[in-house]
N, C-alpha and C positions, 0 to 999 in steps of 0.2 A: 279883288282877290282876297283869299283872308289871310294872306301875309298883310296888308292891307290895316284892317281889322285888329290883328295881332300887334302891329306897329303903337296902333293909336289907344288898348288895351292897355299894353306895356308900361303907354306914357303916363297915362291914368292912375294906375298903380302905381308907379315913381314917385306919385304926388303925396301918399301916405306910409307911414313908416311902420306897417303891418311887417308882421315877421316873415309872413307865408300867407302868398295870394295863390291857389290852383287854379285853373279854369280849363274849363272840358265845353267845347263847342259842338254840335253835328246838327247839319242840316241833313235832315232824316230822308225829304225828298232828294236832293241835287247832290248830297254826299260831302259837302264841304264840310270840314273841318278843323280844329285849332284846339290848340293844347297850349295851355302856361305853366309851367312849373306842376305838370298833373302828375308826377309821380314824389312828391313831396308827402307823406306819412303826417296826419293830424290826428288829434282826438278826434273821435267821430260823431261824440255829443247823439244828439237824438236823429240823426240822419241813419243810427245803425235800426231801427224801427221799421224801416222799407224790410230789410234784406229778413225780418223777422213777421211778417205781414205774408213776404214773396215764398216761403217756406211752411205756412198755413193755408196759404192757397194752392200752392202743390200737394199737402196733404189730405185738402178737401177732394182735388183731381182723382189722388191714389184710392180716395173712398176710407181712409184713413180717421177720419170726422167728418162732422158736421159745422156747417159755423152757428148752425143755431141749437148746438151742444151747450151747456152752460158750465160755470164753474166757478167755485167758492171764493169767494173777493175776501184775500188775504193781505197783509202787512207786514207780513213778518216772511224773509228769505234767506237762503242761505248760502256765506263767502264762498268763493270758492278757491279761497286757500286753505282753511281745515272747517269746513263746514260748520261754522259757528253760526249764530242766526242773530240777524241784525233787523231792523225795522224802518219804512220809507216812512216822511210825517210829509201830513198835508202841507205846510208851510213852505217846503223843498220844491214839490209839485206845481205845474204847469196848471193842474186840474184835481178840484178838491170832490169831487162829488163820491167817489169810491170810496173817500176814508170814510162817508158818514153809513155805508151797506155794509162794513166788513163786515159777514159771517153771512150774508146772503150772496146768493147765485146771481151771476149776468152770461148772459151768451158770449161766446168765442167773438160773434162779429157786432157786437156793443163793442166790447173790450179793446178789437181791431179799429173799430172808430174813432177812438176815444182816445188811442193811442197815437194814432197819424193826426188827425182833425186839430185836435188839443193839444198832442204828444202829452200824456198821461202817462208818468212814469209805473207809475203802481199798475195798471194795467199792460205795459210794454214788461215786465218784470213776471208776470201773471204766464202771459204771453211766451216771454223766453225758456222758462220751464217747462211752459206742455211744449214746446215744439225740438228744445235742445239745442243748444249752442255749439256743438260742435255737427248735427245737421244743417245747420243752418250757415256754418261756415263750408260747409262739403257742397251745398247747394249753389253758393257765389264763386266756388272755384270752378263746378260744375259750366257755370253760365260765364266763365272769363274772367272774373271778378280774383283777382291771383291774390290780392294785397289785404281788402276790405276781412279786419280780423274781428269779429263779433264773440266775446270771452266771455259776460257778464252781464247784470244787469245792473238795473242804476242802484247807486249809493253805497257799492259794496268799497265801503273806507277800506278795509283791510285789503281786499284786489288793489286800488290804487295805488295805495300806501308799497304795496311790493310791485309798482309796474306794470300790473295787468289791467289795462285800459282798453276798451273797444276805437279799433282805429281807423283811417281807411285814406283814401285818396281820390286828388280828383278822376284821374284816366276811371279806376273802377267804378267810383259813383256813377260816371258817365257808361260803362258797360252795362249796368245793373238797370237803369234808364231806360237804355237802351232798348235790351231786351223786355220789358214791360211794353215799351211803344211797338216793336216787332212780333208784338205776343210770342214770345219765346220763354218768357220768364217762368211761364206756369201754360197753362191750356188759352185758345185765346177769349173766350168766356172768363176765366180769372184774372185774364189780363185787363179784358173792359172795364171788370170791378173793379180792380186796382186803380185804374187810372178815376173811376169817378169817386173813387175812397179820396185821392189825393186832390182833385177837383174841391173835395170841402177843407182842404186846409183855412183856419181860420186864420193861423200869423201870414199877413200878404203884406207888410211892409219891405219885402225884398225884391226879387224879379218879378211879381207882380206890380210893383209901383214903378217900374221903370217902362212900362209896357202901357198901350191907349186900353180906353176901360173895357170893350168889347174882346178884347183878349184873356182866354183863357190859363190857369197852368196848374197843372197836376203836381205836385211839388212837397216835399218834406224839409223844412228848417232845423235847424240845431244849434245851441249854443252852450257854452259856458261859461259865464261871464269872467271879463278878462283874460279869459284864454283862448275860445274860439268863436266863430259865426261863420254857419252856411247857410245856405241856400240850392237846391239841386230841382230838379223836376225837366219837364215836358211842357215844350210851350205849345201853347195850340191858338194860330191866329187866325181874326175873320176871314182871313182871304186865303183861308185852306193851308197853309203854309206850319210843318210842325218840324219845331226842334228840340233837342236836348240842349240842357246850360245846369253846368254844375258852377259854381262857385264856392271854393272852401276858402277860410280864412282865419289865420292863426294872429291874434292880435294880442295885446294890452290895453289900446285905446278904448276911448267908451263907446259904448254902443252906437254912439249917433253918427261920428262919421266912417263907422265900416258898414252900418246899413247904407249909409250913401254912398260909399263906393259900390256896394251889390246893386243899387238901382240905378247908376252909372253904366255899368256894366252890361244887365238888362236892358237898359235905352239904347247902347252901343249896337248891341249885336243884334237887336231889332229892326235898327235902323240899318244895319247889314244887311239881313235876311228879304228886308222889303225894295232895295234899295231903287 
């Protein structure tokens, strides 16, 4: 049972002195589920890039764009507390390749890739612009997602500086999930995309490394160092068997051993699901 499961989670988590561990479980076939502390409020770091993704693919649905629209690869954005204009540098960035095109064109779903795959800040920032911040949070409340508050794009010092941080939780990350695995999130043709956009994540030292190598997971990371690390996505295992696993995590330690609780974590409910 995954009281079961939740038990032996728990214990796991008692073992490190993280601030804030969420976890969002659902076996998508059998309906089993488990919730840790998933209504705990984190930064949401680069995990807010799904719900920014799921909002250009419903716009592509409405005929709205095209993803192979292009648009002028910029640096320069603006706060959005009195619209002053600040600039992302490569150095900040996950992914340098954009700062060396500013002033030339890449397509909407370059920019989409580039932004999940690498999470490329300068492109998810690109991204929040054409699609709007405040659609894109109407879109997640739309789809259940009540919490998950997407206000800004990256590096806006002056939004932090007064509090306005993109946020979210584990229970919503797990609805938003959700709804991708259920094609609900957008048509299910945007949904397939999505899921094989999130297939190329390239950071897999988390719930992918806690998993045998023939498994699959559609999955977006986020961090900020010493203050947060997730991991959330869609597992999809050999043996047909697919779940959702969010893990949020609000720390100060270093990075090494809260990846290792995420791949603890991942190994656990694995070995649930297959048991």
């Amino acid at each position: 049972m995954s009281a079961d499961l939740q038990a032996r989670l728990e214990a796991r988590i008692a073992q490190t002195d993280a601030e804030v561990v969420g976890v969002y479980f659902l076996d998508l076939a059998a309906g089993d589920s488990m919730l840790i502390d998933a209504d705990a409020r984190v930064h949401a770091a680069s995990t807010m890039k799904v719900p920014v993704m799921i909002q250009l693919y419903r716009d592509r649905d409405a005929g709205l764009l095209s993803l192979d629209d292009s648009m002028t690869i910029t640096e320069t954005f603006r706060s959005i507390v009195d619209g002053s204009s600040y600039e992302l540098g490569a150095p900040d960035d996950s992914d340098t390749t954009l700062y060396r095109r500013v002033g030339e064109r890449e397509s909407i779903r370059r920019l989409m890739e580039l932004m999940i795959t690498v999470s490329s800040n300068l492109a998810a920032n690109m991204l929040i612009e054409l699609a709007g911040a405040d659609r894109i949070r109407e879109t997640m409340r739309e789809l259940g997602a009540d919490s998950i508050s997407v206000l800004r794009g990256v590096e806006d010092m002056k939004a932090y500086r007064a509090g306005l941080s993109n946020t979210t939780t584990a229970r919503d990350e797990g609805v938003v999930y959700r709804a991708i695995a259920e094609d609900r999130a957008a048509s299910p043709e945007s949904c397939r995309e999505m899921i094989d956009v999130l297939l190329r994540q390239e950071f897999n030292e988390g719930i992918p490394a806690g998993l045998p190598e023939r498994a699959r997971v559609a999955h977006k990371t986020g961090w900020v160092p010493g203050l947060v690390r997730h991991d959330n996505g869609i597992v999809l295992l050999e043996g047909g068997e697919r779940y959702v696993l969010v893990v949020l995590t609000k720390s100060e330690l270093d990075t090494e051993p809260v990846n290792e609780l995420i791949v603890d974590i991942s190994r656990m409910v694995h070995d649930y699901v297959t048991r």
